[in-house]
C-alpha positions in Angstrom: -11.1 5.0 24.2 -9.5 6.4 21.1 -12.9 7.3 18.4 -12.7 7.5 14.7 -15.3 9.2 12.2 -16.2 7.5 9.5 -18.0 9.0 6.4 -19.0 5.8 3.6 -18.5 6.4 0.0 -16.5 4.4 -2.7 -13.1 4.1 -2.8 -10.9 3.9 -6.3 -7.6 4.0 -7.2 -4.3 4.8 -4.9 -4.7 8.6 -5.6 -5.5 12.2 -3.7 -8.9 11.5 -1.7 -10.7 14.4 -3.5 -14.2 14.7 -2.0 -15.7 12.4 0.2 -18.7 11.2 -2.0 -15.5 9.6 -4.9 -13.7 8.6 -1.6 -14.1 6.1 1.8 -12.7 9.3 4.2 -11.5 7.0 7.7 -10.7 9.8 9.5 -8.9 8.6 12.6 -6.3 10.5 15.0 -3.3 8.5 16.3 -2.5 9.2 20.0 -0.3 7.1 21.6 -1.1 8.8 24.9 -4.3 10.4 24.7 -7.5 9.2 24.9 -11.0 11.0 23.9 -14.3 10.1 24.8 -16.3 8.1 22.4 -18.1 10.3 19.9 -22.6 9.8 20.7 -25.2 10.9 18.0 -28.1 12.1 19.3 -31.1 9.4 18.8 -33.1 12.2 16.6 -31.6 14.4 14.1 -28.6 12.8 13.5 -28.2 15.0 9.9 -28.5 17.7 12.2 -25.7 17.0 14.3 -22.8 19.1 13.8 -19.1 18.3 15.0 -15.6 20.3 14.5 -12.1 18.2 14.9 -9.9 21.2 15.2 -6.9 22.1 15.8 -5.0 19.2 14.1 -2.5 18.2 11.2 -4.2 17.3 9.3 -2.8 14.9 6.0 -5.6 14.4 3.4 -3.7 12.9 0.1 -3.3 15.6 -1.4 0.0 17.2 -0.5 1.1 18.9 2.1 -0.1 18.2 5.7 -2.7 20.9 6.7 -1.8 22.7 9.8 -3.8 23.5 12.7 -6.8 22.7 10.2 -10.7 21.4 10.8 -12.7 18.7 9.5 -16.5 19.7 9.8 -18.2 16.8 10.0 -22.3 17.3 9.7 -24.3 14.4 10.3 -22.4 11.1 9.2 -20.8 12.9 6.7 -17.9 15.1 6.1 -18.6 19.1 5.1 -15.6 20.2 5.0 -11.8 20.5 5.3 -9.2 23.4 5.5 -7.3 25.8 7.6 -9.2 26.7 10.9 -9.2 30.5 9.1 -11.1 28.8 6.2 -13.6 26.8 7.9 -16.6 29.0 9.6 -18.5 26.7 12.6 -21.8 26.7 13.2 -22.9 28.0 16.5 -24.0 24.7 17.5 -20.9 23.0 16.4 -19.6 20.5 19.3 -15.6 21.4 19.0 -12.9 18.6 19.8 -9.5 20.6 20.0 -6.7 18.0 18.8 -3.9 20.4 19.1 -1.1 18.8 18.3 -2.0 15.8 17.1 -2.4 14.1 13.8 -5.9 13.1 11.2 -4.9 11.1 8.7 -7.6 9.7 5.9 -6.6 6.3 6.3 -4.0 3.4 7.7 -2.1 2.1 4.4 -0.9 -1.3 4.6 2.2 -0.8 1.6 3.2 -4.5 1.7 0.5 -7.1 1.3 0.5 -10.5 -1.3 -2.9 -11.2 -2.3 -2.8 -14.4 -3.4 -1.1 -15.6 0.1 -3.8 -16.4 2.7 -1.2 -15.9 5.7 -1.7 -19.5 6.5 0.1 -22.9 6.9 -0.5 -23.7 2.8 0.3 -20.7 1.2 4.0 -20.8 0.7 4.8 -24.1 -0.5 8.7 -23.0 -0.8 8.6 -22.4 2.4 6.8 -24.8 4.6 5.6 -27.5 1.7 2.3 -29.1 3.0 0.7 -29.5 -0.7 0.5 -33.3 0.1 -2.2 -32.5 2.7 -3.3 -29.8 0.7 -2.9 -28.9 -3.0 -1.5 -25.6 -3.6 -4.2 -24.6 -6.4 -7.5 -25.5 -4.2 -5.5 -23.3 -1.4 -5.3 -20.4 -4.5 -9.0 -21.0 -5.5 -10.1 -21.0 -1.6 -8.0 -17.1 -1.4 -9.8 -15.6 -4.8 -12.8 -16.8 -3.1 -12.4 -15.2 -0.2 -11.1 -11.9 -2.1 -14.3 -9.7 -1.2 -14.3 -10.6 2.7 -10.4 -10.1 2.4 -11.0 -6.2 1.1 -13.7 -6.1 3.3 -12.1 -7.1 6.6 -8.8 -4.1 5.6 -12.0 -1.4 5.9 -13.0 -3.1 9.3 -9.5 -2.4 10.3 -9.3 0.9 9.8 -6.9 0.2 6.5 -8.3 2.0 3.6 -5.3 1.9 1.8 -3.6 -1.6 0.0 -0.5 -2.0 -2.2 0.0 -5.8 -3.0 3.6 -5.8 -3.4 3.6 -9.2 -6.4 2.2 -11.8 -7.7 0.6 -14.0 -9.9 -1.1 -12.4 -13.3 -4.4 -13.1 -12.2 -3.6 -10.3 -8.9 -3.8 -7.9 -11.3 -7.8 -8.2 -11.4 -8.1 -7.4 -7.8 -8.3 -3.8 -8.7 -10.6 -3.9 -11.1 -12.9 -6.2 -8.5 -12.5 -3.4 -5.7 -14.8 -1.4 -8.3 -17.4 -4.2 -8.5 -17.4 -4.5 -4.3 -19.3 -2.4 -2.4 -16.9 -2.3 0.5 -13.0 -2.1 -0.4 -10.1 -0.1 0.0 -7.8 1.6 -2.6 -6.0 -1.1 -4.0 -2.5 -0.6 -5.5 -0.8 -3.5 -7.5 2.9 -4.6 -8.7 2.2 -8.0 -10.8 4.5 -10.8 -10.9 7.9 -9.8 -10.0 11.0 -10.0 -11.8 13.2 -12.1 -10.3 16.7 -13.9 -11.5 15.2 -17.2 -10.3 11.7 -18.8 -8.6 11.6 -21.4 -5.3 10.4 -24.4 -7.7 7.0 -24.9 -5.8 6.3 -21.4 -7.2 6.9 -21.9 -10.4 3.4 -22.6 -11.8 0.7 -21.0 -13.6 0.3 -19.3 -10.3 4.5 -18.0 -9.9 4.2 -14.7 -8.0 7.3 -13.6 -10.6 8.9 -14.0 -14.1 12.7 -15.4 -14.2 14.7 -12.5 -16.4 18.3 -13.2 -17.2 19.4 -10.5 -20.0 18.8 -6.8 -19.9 16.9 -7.5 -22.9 14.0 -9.8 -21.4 13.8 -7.2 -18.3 12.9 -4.8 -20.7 10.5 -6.7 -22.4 8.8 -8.1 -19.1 8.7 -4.7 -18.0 6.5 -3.6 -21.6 4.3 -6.5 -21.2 3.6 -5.6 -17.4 2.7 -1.7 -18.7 0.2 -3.3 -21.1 -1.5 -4.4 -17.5 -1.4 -1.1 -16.2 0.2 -1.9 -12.5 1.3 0.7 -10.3 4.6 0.1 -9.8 6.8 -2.6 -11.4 8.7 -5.3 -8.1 11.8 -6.5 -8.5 12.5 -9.8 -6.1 16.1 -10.2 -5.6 17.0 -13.0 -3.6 21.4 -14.2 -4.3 22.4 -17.2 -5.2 25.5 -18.5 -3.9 27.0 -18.6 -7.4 25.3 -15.2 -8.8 27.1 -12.8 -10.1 25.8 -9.1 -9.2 27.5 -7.5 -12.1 25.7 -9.6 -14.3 22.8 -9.4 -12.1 22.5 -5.6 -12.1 22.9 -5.3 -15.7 19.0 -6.5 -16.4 18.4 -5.2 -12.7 19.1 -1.2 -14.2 17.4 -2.1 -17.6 14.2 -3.0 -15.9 14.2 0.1 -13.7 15.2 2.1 -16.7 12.5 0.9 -18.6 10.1 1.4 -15.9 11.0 5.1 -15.6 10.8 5.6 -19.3 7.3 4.5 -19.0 6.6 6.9 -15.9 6.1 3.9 -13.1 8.1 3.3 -9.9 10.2 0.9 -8.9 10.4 -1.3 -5.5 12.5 -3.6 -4.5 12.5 -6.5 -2.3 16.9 -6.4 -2.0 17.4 -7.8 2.3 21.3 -7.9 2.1 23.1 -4.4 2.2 25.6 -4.9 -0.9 22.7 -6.0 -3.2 20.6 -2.7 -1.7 23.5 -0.1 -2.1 23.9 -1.4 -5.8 19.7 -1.5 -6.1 19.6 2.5 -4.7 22.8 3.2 -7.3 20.8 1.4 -9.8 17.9 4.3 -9.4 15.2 2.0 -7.3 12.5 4.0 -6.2 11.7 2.1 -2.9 13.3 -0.9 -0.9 10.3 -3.1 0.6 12.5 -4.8 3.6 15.1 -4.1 6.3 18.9 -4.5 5.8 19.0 -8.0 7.0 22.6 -9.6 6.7 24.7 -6.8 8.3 23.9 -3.1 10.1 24.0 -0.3 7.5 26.7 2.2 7.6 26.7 5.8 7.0 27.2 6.0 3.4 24.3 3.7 2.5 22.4 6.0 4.6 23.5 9.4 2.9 22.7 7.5 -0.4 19.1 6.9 0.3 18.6 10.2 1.9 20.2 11.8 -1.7 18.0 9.8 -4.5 14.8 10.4 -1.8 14.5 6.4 -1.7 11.5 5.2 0.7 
């Protein structure tokens, strides 16, 4: 079976992992065709135990991908991490070569909604059920449930979270991963800003603001900074009678604004005309698929040139 190493320690913000007692370190190698035995500790002297991963790429948040590196791992905890002319082994070091494969510090899920549960209630605008459940005891049964949600990413190997919108009161989740002994690095958006709301979403729990004039997107924008998210969402779903020139005027305020203030921009923009114009509009990072139509070459060159994800 396929093993993973895990050293415990806090987790904070979306950032470089630094050392492994400010950071949870899930080291795990991906092999799609390899297997490796599972790892055994010894019964006695566990802090004795020493292990070397060699050979690797190793990625560890901090820039460029290590190669052919080692991760020392004594005990349950991790020593040490470099180039394999860096690290020096211990004679009794058990070696794993992973020659051409990849350790990564973590699975990152980079789209999640927090305040959806995944289940049939949770998207009223979508599948409207409130008359056998209300909406807001389906919201108060998910912030319940926030500290066995963070928990269960960590069982799942995700150490990594970036809720892509929603309602103000998301914007506490990060601050809860502090208080919770077992949660990933959470990343956070706010409420969108959209040009219009599905009306069963339009309540004090609306996953987005409605912004019209270049001037309001720049004034939702300051009032998000004061919040301190870490990137600013823009949900852009047509109309049949919108106008994208008027659109794109508060569209490129907002992103302008968000730049000045030194945070990224992501976009949730399914249909390609409305993604060209979000990539020429400066958008850091489009959260969907083309949907409406394939993409063509010149959408593709433009991504590649402004380094859009």
């Amino acid at each position: 079976m396929r093993t993973m190493v895990l050293a415990t320690a806090r987790q904070t913000r979306l950032s470089p992992i630094g050392t492994c007692k400010r950071a949870l370190c899930l080291v795990a190698w991906l092999a799609a065709s390899v297997s490796f035995p599972t790892l055994q500790r010894p019964a006695a002297a566990a802090s004795e135990t020493r292990l070397a991963l060699a050979g690797a790429r190793i990625f560890d948040g901090t820039g460029a991908a290590l190669r052919d590196g080692v991760i020392l791992i004594r005990g349950e905890r991790i020593a040490a991490i470099g180039p394999r002319e860096q690290i020096t082994l211990p004679d009794d070091a058990r070696v794993i070569d992973l020659s051409g494969h990849w350790i990564i510090p973590g699975l990152i899920d980079a789209h999640v909604h927090f305040f959806q549960s995944g289940g049939l209630y949770t998207r009223p605008d979508i599948i409207d059920l409130r008359r056998f459940r209300p909406y807001a005891r389906e919201i108060a049964w998910i912030r319940n449930q926030l500290p066995a949600t963070l928990a269960r990413y960590l069982a799942s190997g995700i150490t990594s979270v970036i809720d892509m919108a929603g309602p103000q009161w998301v914007l506490e989740v990060r601050d809860l991963t502090q208080r919770t002994p077992v949660a990933p690095r959470v990343a956070l958006a706010g409420p969108a800003l959209a040009p219009w709301l599905p009306p069963a979403l339009r309540d004090e729990h609306a996953p987005g603001v409605i912004v019209r004039t270049p001037q309001q997107a720049r004034t939702q924008v300051r009032r998000l900074a004061e919040r301190d998210p870490d990137l600013i969402k823009i949900w852009f779903v047509p109309g049949p009678e919108m106008d994208l020139e008027q659109e794109f005027a508060w569209v490129s305020a907002a992103i302008d604004a968000a730049h000045a203030m030194g945070l990224r921009v992501a976009a949730h923009a399914t249909e390609l005309e409305v993604a060209r114009r979000m990539a020429q509009a400066g958008v850091d990072i489009l959260v969907h698929s083309v949907e409406d139509q394939p993409v063509d070459e010149d959408f593709i060159a433009l991504l590649t040139q402004k380094g859009i994800v």
